[in-house]
KEKOLNU-179816 format. One record per residue (C-alpha): x, y, z; residue in one letter. Coordinates in steps of 0.25 Angstrom, whole numbers, plus 2048, in hexadecimal, padded with zeros to 3 digits. Each point is the difference from the previous one (the first is absolute). Example, Ala and Ser with C-alpha at 12.3 -4.5 7.8 and 13.67 -1.06 7.14 Angstrom:
// residues 2
8317EE81Fa;80680E7FEs;
//
This chain:
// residues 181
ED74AABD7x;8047F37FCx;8027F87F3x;7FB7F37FFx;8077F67F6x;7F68047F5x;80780E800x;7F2808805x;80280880Ex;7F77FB808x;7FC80980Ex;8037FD80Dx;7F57FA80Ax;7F8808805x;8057FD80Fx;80F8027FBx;7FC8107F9x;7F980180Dx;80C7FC80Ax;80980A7F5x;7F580C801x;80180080Fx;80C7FF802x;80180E7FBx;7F480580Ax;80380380Fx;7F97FD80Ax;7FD80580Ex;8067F480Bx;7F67FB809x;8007F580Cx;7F27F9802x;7FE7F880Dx;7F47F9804x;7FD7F980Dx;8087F4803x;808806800x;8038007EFx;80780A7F8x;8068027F2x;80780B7F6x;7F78067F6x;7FF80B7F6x;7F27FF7FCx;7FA80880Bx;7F780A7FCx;7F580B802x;7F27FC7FBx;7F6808807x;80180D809x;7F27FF804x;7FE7F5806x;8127FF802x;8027F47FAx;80D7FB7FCx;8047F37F9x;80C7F77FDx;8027F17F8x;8087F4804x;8017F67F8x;7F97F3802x;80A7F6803x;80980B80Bx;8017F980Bx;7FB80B808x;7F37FE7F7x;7F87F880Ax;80180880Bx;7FC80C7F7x;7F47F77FCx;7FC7FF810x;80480D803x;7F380C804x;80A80B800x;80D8047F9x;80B80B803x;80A8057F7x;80C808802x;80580B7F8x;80E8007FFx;80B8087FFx;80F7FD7FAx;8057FF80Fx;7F67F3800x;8097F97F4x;8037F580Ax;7F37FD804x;7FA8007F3x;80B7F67FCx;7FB7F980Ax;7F37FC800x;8037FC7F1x;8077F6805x;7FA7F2801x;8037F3808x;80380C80Bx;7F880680Dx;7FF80C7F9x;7FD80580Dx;80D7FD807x;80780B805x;7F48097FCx;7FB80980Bx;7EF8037FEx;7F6800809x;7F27F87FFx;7F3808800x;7F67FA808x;7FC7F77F6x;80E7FD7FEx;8028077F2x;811800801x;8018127FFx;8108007FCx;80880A807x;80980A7FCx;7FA8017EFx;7FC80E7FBx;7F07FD800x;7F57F4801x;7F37FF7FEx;7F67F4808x;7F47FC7F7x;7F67F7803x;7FD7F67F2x;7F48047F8x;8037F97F3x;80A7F47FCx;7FE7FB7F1x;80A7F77FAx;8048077F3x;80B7F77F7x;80A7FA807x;7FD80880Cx;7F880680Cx;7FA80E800x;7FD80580Ex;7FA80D802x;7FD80580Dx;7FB80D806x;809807809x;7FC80280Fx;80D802806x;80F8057FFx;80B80C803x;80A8077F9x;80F7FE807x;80A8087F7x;8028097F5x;80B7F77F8x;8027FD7EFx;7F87F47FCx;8057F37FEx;7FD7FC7F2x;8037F37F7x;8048037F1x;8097F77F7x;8007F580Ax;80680780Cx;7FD80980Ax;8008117FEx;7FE80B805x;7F580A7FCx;80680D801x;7F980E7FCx;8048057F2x;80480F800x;7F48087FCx;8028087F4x;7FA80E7FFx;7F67FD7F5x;7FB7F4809x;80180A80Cx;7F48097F8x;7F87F67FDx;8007F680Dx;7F47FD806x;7FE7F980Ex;7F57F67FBx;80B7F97F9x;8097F7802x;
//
């Protein structure tokens, strides 16, 4: 908290507790390209729907790689692992070709499919909703492979990790369950 001249603490804006709080939560590191082709680092990809498969990820609205998201039918995003550390600096980079020096292969569509990440997905837009400052897209899924078993590359505390299993403990052990996470 901080104290204003009068002597009362007065809290923090709500965008400052926000940026603070998820600092402290770590998230799975994905790249998202779009036809173009247009790419760029996110951590808010998630699961929404097994049935349909739809996924969904937000970009803020003044990215530069917003207006091709805007005009794009299909997305793919690209699961990384903590050998994809490069790239994921990479296309967080701007003023760059984020593509530069980046091996991937266009669909027929041309949908850029990176080569050598852990996993991707290809999903076709269904829903894009601007939300705050930013883009919700949500598409389902119609495409995509699995390339590597490898430890996720995360983001946590403003840098990358690495998301490494926990030993299991034998009261975990007993009550472990393979619906859960």
């Amino acid at each position: 908290m901080t104290t204003l001249s009068t002597g009362r603490p007065q809290a923090p804006a709500a965008d400052v507790i926000l940026r603070r709080t998820l600092r402290r939560h770590a998230a799975g590191v994905t790249v998202i390209t779009v036809p173009g082709p247009a790419g760029f680092t996110a951590t808010s990809f998630t699961s929404v729907s097994l049935a349909p498969a739809l996924v969904s990820f937000c970009l803020g609205l003044d990215a530069s790689t917003a207006p091709a998201v805007r005009d794009a039918e299909r997305f793919a995003v690209h699961i990384l692992g903590t050998g994809n550390a490069p790239l994921a600096r990479q296309f967080a980079r701007s003023g760059v070709d984020r593509f530069a020096g980046v091996p991937w292969t266009p669909e027929p569509d041309g949908l850029p499919v990176l080569d050598g990440v852990a996993a991707w997905l290809g999903a076709r837009v269904t829903l894009r909703q601007r939300v705050g400052d930013h883009l919700l897209v949500v598409g389902e899924v119609d495409s995509g492979a699995v390339h590597e078993h490898t430890t996720a590359l995360v983001h946590h505390d403003g840098a990358f990790a690495s998301a490494a299993r926990l030993p299991v403990q034998p009261t975990e052990a007993q009550h472990s369950s393979h619906d859960g996470p």
